[in-house]
C-alpha positions in Angstrom: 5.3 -10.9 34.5 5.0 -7.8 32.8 6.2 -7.4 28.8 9.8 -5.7 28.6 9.1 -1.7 27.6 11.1 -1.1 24.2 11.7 2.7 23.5 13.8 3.7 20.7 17.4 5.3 20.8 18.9 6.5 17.0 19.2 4.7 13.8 23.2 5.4 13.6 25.6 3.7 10.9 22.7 1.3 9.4 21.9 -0.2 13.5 19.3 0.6 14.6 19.4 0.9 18.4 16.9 1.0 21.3 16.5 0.3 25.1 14.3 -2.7 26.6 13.2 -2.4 30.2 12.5 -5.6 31.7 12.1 -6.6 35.3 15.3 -6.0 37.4 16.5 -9.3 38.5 14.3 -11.4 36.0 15.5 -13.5 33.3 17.3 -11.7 30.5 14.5 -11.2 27.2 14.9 -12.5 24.2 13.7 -10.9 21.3 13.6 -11.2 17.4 13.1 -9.0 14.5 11.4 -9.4 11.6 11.1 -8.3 8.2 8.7 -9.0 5.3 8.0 -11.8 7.6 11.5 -12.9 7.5 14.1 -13.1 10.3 16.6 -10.3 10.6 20.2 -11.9 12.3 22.4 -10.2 14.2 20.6 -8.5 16.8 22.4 -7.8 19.7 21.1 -7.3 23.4 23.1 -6.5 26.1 22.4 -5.5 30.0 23.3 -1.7 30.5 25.8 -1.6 33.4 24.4 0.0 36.5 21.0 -0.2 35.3 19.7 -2.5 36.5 16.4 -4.5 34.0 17.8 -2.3 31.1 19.1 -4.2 28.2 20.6 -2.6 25.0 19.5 -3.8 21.8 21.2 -3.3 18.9 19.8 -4.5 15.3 22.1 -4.2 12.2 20.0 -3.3 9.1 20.9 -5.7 6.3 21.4 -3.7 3.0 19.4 -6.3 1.0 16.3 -5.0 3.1 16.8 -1.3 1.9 14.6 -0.8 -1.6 12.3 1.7 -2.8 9.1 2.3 -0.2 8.6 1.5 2.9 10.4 -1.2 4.6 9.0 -2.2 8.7 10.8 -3.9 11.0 8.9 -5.7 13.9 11.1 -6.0 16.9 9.1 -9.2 18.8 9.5 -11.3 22.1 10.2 -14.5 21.6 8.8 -15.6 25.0 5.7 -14.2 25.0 5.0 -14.0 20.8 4.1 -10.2 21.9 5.2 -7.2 19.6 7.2 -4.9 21.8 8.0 -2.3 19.3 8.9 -1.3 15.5 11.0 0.5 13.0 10.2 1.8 9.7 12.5 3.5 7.2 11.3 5.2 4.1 13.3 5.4 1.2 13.0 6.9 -2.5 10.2 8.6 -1.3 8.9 11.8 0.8 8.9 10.9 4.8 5.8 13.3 4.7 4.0 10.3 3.8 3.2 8.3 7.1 0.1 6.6 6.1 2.4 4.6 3.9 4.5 3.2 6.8 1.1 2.4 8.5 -0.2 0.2 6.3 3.1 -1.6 6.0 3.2 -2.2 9.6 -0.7 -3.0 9.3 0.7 -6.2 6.9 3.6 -7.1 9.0 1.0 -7.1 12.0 -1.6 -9.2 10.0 1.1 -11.8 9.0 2.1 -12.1 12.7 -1.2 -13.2 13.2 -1.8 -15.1 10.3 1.3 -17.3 11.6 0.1 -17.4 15.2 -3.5 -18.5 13.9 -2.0 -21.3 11.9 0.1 -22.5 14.5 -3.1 -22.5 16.6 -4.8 -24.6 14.7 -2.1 -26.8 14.3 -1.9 -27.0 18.1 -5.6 -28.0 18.7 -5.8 -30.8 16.6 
């Protein structure tokens, strides 16, 4: 089966909302998001009437997560461990800046996999 497709919608009232196109008919995803490698509740996915495989997802952005610099939000199956997409806000600084954002999301990617290699070793012993 292939991964659900995540595009983004708006950022609108701090929620951050995208859509997830999965296979019509399949199970329904289930995804988390994550931040500074910690879990970010209350995201909210629901199946977009007569669309069939289309799922809404809506993630509130907690207020303690907003400081200065570049905060990344990994949005990540929980199925599959895969990374279907991100969100990045920039705050207290220029947007012109994206190489900022990239490295942030270099080092929420690089602690993804730091946690999935650990938990593969764990797993082999």
């Amino acid at each position: 089966m292939a991964e659900p497709v995540l595009t983004e919608t708006r950022i609108r009232a701090g929620v951050w909302e995208g859509i997830l196109r999965a296979e019509p008919g399949g199970p329904s995803p289930e995804v988390e998001v994550r931040h500074l490698d910690a879990r970010i509740e209350g995201a909210m996915l629901a199946s977009v009437p007569d669309r069939p495989g289309h799922w809404a997802l809506r993630v509130p952005i907690p207020a303690q997560a907003l400081s200065d610099g570049v905060q990344t939000f990994v949005i990540r199956s929980t199925a599959s461990d895969a990374t279907l997409g991100h969100f990045t806000i920039v705050t207290g600084a220029d947007r012109g800046d994206d190489l900022r954002a990239e490295v942030d999301l270099l080092r929420a990617e690089l602690d993804m996999l730091k946690r999935a290699f650990r938990r593969h070793c764990l797993e082999t012993l």
